[in-house]
N, C-alpha and C positions, 0 to 999 in steps of 0.2 A: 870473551866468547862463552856463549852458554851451550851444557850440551844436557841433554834428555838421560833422567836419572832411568837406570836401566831396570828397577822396579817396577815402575809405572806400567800401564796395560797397552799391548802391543797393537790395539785394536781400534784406535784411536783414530782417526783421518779426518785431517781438516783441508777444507775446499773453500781456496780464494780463486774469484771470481764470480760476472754475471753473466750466462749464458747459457745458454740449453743442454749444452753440456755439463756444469756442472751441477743443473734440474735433473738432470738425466742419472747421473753418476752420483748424486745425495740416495736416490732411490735405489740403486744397483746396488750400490754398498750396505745400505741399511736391510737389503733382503738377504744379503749376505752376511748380517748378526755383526756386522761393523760399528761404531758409534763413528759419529760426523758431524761433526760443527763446520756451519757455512756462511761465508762472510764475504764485500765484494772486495777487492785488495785492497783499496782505499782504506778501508776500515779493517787491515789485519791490526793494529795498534789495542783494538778492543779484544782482540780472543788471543791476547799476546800467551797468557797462561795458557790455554789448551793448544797451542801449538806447541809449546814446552813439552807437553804431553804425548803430543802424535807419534804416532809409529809413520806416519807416510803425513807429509802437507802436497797437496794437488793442484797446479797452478793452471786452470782452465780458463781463461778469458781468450778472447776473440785475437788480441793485441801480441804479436810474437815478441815486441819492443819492450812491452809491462811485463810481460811474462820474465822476459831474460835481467828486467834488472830485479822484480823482487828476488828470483832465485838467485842473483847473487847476493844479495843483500840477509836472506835467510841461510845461505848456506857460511856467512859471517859469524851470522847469532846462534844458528845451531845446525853445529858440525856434524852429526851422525845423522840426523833425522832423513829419513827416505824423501826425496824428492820426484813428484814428477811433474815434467810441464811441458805446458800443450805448444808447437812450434809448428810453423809450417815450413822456413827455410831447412832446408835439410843438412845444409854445407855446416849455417848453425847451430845447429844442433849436434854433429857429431865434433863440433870443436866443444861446445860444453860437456857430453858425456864423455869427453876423453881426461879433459881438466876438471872435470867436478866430483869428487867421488859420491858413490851411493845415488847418484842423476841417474833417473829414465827420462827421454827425449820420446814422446809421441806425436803424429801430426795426424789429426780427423782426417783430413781431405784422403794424408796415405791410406789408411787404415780401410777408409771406405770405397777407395776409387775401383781397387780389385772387383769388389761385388758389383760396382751402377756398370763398371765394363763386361762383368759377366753377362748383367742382364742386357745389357745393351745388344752384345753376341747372339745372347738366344733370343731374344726378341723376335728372332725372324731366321731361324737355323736355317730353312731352305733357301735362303736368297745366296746368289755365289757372292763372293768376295770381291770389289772391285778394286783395282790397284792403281788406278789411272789419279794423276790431283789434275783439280779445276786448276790448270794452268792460266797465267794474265791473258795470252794472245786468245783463249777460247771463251775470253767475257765481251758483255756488250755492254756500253755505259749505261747506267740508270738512264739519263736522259733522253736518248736512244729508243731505251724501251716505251718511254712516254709519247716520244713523237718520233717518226722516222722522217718528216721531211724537216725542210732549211726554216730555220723561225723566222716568223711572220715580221717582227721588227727589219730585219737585214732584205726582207725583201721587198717590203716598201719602202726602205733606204733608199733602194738599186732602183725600184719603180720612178723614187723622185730625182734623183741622180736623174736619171733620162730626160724626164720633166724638164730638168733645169739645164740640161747642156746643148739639150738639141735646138728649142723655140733661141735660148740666146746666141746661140753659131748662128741662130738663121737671120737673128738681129745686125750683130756686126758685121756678117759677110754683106751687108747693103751700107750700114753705117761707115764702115773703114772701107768698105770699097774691096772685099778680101775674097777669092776664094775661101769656098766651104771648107773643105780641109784645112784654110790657112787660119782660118774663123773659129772651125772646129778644136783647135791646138792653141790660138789662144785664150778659149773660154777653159780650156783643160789646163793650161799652165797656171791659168788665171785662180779658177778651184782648188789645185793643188799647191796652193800660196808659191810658186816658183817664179812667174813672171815679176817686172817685164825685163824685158833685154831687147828682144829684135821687136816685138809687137807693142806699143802701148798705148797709154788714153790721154798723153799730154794734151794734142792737138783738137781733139776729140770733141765734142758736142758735150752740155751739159746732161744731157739724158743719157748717154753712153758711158760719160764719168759715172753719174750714178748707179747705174745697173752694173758698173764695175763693181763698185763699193760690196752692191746687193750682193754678187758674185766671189767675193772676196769674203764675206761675211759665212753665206751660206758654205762656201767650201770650209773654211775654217771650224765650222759646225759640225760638217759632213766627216773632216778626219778625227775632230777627237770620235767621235760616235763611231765608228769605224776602231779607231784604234783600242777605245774602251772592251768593245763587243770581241777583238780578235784576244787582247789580253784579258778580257773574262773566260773568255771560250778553254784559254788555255790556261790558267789559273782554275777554272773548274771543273777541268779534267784531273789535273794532278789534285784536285780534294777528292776529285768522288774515286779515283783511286785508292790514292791515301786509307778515304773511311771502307772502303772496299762495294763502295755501292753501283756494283756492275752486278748484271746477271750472273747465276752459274747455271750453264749449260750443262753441269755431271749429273750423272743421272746415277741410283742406284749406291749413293751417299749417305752421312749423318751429320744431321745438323744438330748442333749443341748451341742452347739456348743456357747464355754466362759461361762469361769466361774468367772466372773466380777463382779461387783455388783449388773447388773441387772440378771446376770446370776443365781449369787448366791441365789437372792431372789423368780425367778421363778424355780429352783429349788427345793427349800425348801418347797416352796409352794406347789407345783405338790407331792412332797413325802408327805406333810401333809395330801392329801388326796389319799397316798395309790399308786400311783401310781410308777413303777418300773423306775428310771432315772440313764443314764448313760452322764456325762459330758468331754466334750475333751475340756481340757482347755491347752491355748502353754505354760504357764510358770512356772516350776516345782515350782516357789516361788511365786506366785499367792499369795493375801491377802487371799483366802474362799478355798482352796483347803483342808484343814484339817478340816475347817466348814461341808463342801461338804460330805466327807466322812462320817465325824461323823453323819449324817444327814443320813447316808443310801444309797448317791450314788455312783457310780462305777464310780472313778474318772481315765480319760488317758490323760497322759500327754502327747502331742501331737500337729501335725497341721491338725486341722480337716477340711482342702479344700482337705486335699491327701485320693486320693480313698482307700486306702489301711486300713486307717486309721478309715473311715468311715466302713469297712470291719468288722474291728474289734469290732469295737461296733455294729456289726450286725444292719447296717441299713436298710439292705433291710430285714428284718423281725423287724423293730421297726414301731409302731402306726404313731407317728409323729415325725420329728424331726423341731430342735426349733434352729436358727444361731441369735445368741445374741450379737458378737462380736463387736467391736466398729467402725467399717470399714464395709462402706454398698458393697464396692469392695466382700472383703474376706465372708462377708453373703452371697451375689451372686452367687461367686463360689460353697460355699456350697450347696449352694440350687442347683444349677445346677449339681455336680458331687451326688447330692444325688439322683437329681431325672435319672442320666446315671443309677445310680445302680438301683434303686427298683420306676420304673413312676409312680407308685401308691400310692408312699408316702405324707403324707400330709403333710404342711409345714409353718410353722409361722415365718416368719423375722423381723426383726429389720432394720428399715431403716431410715434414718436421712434425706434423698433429697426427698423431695415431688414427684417430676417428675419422680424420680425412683421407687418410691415406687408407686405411680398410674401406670406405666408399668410393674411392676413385678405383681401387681393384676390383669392389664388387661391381661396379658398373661398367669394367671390363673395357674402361678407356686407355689406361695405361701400368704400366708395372712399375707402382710406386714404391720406392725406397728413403728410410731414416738415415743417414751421414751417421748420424747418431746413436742410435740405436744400433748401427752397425758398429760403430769403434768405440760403445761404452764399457762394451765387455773387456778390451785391451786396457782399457784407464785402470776398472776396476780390480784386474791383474796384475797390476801395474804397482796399484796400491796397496794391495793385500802382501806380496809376495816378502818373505821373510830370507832375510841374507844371514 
């Protein structure tokens, strides 16, 4: 075990990983008269000496799994040196800052969810608070919404069904010699493959065999089509459930565009205190989506830049809506196809480019916030702080 000769300068911080955070937090430090060597973990092998060195190593990658094995693996090779790394499970993390000594445990999404929920709040201070959740029984199906009548396939089904039962009862009740009704019942047994028993075509004329057969054929057609259409119908109601693609009828709501981590957390947040949230997040296998739910929000599985989509979670009657996503591109969009639907919407983004994010507030479309830029100052406290 190697440990960090206590000569050496205290000011020293080395940062594995590659992500904007540790972009973010090379600069922080270094305006802070810190020195900082920066490498991606893969490559800590190469700046093995200046971590010997460090007064704090910083383990900032995206990966809460990379994160927890190199710090175990450096706090192996050197036992005193300050550690902090970046986690977003929280359960794990407070099991390694209890078992590790000299460990700081920080997570972005925490750090920063406080602030995007601030702004979220004031976004719109006059609006009241609504406490009601978009309950299931007060949705309408997506499908629904696209059409209110019966589809046109099932009801020219029903049209030829007619077609086919009535001209052939009016055949056999002359060929077998049968009342209508008796004619009638056995072209319907005949259709619903159940005959024969008391009626049939042993005796029968070769043209009545025949158009037996025809009748035989066509109903056998008739029920899988039927049967397919009734087990679609209900098969894809329990998906568009499932993805949550029904109307919400709540009105006076926030819709959060990703349900990410930092998504997940200003989520949760915003329900803690009451308020109605509906989340469009794109990946049906999302890490928070069954969080999400369980939590009280009205989760769509979706791409929430399509206007359509935004529709459905009724944004133009929602308070504010919140683009969380990790792509300051696709936040843009949102923000722009939201304000096409309802210009009166208020709107809090998430944005990583500086430059972008001072034009998107000059232009007084939404109240852009950095994740980053909000929780680098905690890193960099993090790293500096002398025990």
């Amino acid at each position: 075990m190697q440990e960090r000769p206590a000569s050496l300068p205290a000011t020293l911080v080395v940062l594995l990983g590659d992500s904007k955070l540790t972009e973010a937090l090379a600069h922080e430090l270094t305006r802070r008269g810190a020195s900082v060597v920066q490498a991606c973990t893969s490559a800590r092998a190469d700046i093995a000496e200046a971590m010997g060195q460090a007064s704090a190593i910083v383990l900032a990658d995206n990966d809460d799994a990379s994160n927890v094995d190199v710090a175990l693996a450096l706090r192996q090779e050197f036992s005193t040196t300050r550690l902090v790394v970046r986690l977003f499970d929280q359960a794990l993390g407070r099991f390694l800052a209890s078992t590790m000594p000299n460990l700081t445990v920080l997570s972005l999404s925490e750090l920063a969810s406080p602030a995007l929920v601030d702004a979220v709040v004031a976004s719109d201070a006059d609006m009241t608070r609504n406490d009601a959740l978009a309950r299931l029984s007060e949705l309408t199906p997506l499908a629904a919404i696209r059409s209110r009548n019966a589809p046109k396939l099932i009801i020219w089904l029903l049209a030829a069904l007619v077609m086919l039962v009535l001209p052939s009862a009016l055949y056999f009740m002359h060929a077998l010699k049968l009342k209508f009704l008796d004619a009638l019942y056995f072209v319907w047994t005949t259709i619903m493959t159940v005959g024969y028993g008391d009626i049939s075509l042993r005796d029968a004329s070769s043209t009545a065999k025949i158009l037996g057969m025809v009748l035989m054929f066509a109903g056998a057609t008739f029920m899988a089509i039927l049967f397919a259409l009734i087990t679609g119908a209900f098969i894809g109601r329990r998906l568009t459930i499932a993805s949550g693609h029904v109307q919400v009828h709540q009105r006076n709501h926030i819709v959060i565009a990703g349900g990410g981590n930092v998504g997940y957390r200003v989520a949760t947040a915003l329900r803690k205190r009451n308020f109605a949230v509906v989340v469009i997040e794109e990946k049906a296998n999302a890490n928070h989506v069954d969080a999400l739910r369980a939590a009280g929000c009205h989760v769509i599985i979706a791409d929430a830049s399509d206007s359509q989509v935004l529709r459905l979670a009724n944004a133009q009657q929602a308070r504010t809506i919140v683009a969380l996503t990790d792509s300051d591109a696709v936040n843009l969009q949102i923000g722009l196809v939201a304000a096409a639907l309802n210009p009166t919407i208020a709107q809090v983004m998430r944005m990583e480019s500086t430059a972008l994010s001072a034009h998107v507030s000059t232009a007084k479309l939404a109240t852009a916030l950095s994740p980053v830029s909000i929780a680098v100052g905690a890193f960099a406290d993090a790293a500096l702080t002398t025990r």
